[in-house]
VEXDREN-2710 file (C-alpha; in Angstrom, 1 decimal):
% VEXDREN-2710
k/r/px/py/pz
1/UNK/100.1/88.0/81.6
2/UNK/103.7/86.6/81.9
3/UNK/105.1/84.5/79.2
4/UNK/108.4/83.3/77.4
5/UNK/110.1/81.8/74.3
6/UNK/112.0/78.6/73.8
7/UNK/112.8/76.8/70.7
8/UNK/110.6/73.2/70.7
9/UNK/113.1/71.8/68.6
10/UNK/115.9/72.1/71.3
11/UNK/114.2/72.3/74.8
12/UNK/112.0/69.4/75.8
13/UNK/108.5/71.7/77.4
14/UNK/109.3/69.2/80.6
15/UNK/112.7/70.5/81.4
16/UNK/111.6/74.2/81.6
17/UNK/111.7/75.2/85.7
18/UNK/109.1/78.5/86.2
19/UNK/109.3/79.4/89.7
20/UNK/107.3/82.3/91.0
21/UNK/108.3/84.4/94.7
22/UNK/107.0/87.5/95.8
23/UNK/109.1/90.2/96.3
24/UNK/109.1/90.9/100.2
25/UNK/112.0/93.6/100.0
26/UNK/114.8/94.9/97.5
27/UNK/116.8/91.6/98.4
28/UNK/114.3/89.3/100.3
29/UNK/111.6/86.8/98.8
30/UNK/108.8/84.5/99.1
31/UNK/107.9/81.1/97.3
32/UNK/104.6/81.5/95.9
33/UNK/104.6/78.8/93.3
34/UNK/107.0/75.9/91.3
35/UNK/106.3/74.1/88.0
36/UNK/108.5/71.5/86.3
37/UNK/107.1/69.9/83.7
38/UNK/103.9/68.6/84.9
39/UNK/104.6/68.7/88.6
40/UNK/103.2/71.9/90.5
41/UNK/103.8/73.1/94.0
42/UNK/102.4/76.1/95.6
43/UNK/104.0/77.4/98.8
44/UNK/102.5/78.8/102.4
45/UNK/99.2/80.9/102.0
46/UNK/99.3/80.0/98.6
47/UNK/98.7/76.4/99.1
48/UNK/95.4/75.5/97.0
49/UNK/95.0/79.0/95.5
50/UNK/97.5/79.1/93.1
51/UNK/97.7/77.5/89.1
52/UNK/99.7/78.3/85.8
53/UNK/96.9/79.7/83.3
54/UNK/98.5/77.9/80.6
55/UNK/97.1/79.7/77.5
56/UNK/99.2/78.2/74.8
57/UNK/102.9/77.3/74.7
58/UNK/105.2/79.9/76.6
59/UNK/102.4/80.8/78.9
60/UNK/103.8/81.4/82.4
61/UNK/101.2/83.5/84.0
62/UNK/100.4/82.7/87.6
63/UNK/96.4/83.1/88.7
64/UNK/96.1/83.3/92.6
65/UNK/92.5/82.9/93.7
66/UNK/90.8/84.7/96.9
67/UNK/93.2/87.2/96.5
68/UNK/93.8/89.0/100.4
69/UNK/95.7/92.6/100.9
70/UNK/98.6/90.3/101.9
71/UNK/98.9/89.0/98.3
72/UNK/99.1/92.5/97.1
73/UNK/103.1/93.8/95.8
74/UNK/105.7/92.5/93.5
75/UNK/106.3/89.4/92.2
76/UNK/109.1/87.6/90.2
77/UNK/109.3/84.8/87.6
78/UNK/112.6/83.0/87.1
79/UNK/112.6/80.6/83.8
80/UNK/115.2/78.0/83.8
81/UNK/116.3/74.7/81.8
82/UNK/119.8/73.2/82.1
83/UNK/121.3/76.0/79.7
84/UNK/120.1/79.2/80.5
85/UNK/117.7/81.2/82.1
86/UNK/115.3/84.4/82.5
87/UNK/113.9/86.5/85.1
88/UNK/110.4/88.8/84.5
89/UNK/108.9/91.2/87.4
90/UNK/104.9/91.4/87.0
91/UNK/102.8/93.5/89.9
92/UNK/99.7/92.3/91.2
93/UNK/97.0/95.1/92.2
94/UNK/95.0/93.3/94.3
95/UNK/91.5/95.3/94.5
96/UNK/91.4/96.0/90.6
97/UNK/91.2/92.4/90.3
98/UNK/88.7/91.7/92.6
99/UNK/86.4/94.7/91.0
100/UNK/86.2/95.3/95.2
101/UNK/86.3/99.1/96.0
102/UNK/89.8/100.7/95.1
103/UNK/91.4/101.1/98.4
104/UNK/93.1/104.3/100.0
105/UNK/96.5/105.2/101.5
106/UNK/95.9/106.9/105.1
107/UNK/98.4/108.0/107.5
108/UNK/98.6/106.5/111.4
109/UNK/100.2/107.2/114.2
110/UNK/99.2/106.0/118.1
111/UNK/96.9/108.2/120.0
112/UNK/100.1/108.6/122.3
113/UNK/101.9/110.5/119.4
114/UNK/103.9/110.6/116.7
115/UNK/107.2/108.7/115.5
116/UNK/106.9/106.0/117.9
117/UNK/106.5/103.0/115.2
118/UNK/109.3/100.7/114.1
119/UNK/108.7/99.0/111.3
120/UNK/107.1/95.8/112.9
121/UNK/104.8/97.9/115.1
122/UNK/103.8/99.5/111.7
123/UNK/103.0/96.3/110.4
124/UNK/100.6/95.2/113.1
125/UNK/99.2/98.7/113.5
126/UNK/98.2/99.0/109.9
127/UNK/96.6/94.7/110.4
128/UNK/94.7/96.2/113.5
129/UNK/93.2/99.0/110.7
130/UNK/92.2/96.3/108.6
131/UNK/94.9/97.2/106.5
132/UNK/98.8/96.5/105.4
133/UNK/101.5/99.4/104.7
134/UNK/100.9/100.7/101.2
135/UNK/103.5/100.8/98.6
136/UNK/105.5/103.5/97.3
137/UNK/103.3/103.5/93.8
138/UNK/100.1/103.7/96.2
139/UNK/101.6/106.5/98.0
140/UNK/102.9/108.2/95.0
141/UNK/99.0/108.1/93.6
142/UNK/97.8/109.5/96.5
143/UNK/99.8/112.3/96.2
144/UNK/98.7/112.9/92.6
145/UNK/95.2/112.6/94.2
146/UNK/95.9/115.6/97.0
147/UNK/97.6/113.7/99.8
148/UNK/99.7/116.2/101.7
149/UNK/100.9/115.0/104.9
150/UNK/104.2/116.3/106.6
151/UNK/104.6/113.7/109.1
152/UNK/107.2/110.5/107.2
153/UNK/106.0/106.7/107.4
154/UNK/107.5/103.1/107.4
155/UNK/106.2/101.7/103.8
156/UNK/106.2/97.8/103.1
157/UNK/109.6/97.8/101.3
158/UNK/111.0/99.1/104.9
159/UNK/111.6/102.7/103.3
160/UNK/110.0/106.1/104.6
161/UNK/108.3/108.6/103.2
162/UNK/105.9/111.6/103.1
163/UNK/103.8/113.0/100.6
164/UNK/103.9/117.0/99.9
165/UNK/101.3/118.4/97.2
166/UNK/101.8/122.4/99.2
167/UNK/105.2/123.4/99.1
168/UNK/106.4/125.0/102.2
169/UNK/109.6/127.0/102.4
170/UNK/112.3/124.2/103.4
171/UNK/109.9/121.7/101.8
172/UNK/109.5/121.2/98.1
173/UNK/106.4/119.7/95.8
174/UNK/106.6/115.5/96.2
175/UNK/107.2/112.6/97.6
176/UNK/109.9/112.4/100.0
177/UNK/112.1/109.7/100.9
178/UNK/114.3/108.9/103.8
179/UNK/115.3/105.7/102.1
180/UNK/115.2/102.2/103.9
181/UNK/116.1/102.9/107.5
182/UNK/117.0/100.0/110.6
183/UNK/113.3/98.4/110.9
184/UNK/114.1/97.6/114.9
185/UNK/115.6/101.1/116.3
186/UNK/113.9/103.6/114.0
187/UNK/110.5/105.0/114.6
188/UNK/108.2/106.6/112.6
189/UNK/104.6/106.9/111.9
190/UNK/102.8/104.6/108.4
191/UNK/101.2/104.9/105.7
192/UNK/98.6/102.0/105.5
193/UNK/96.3/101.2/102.4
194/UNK/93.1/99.0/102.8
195/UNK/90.0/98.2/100.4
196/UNK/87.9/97.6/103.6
197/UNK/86.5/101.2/103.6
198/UNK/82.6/101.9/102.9
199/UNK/82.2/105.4/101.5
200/UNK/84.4/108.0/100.6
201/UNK/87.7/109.7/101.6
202/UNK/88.7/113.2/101.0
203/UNK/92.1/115.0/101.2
204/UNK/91.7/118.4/102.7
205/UNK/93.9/121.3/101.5
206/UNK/95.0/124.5/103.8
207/UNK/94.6/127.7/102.1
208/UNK/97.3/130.1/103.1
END
């Protein structure tokens, strides 16, 4: 839920602006969804999917319908009138919505070998899994769940990262992070997340 405050008294409910985008990369967005006054308009793949839920004055929560992996991420709500404004970040966990099975982070990499993905080629290798590049926080929680995985990966905010859970000499306990590197002449391997999966996946650990 997503909502704000405005005094009645001074604001007229029709001149308040709530624009939603999804947040594509630290600096990069998407139009999702406008509303001013009564007037609505929904942008792209959100076209006919998308409505205010309205609960009550101040209600700015956005409900997006057949939610896809692809609407899974961050999103942004900007509140505006002709004096001032206010910004609010909400995250939308896709499968937890749809009660469809909870997804899981794997790592890929071509049959041909390792660290020969830039970070469109990660994109449409993770599509071709039935999948999209996971997030840092789904990363991060497969980690706490046993990932361990030396080889780094392109995320979807164009950073890359490997998860650690057996520390190795030069190699500490975590998540590690090469930060956001060029997405045309790096290569690296991904880390994809998908909820099409039927059973069961298990991280195994090497006894040393």
């Amino acid at each position: 839920p997503h909502g704000y405050h405005y005094d009645v008294s001074a604001h007229d409910p029709a001149e308040i602006r709530l624009k939603w985008t999804k947040v594509t990369e630290p600096m990069a967005f998407v139009d999702v969804f406008v509303a001013l006054g009564k007037a609505r308009r929904a942008f792209g793949s959100y076209r006919g999917r998308t409505a205010l839920q309205e609960d009550g004055f101040g209600d700015a929560s956005l409900i997006i319908r057949n939610v896809t992996l692809q609407d899974y991420g961050r999103y942004e709500c900007e509140v505006t009138n002709e004096l001032e404004d206010d910004t609010g970040m909400g995250n939308l966990e896709t499968p937890a919505l749809l009660s469809a099975p909870p997804g899981v982070i794997f790592p890929y990499h071509p049959r041909l070998g390792r660290y020969t993905l830039n970070f469109h080629e990660a994109q449409q290798a993770c599509l071709e899994q039935d999948g999209i590049l996971a997030s840092h926080d789904q990363l991060h929680q497969a980690w706490l769940e046993g990932m361990d995985w030396c080889n780094a990966g392109w995320l979807e905010d164009g950073s890359v990262q490997y998860p650690i859970s057996c520390g190795r000499k030069d190699t500490p306990v975590g998540v590690r992070n090469y930060g956001y590197r060029h997405k045309e002449s790096e290569h690296y391997d991904a880390f994809c997340f998908t909820s099409n999966l039927n059973g069961k996946v298990y991280f195994l650990k090497t006894y040393r």
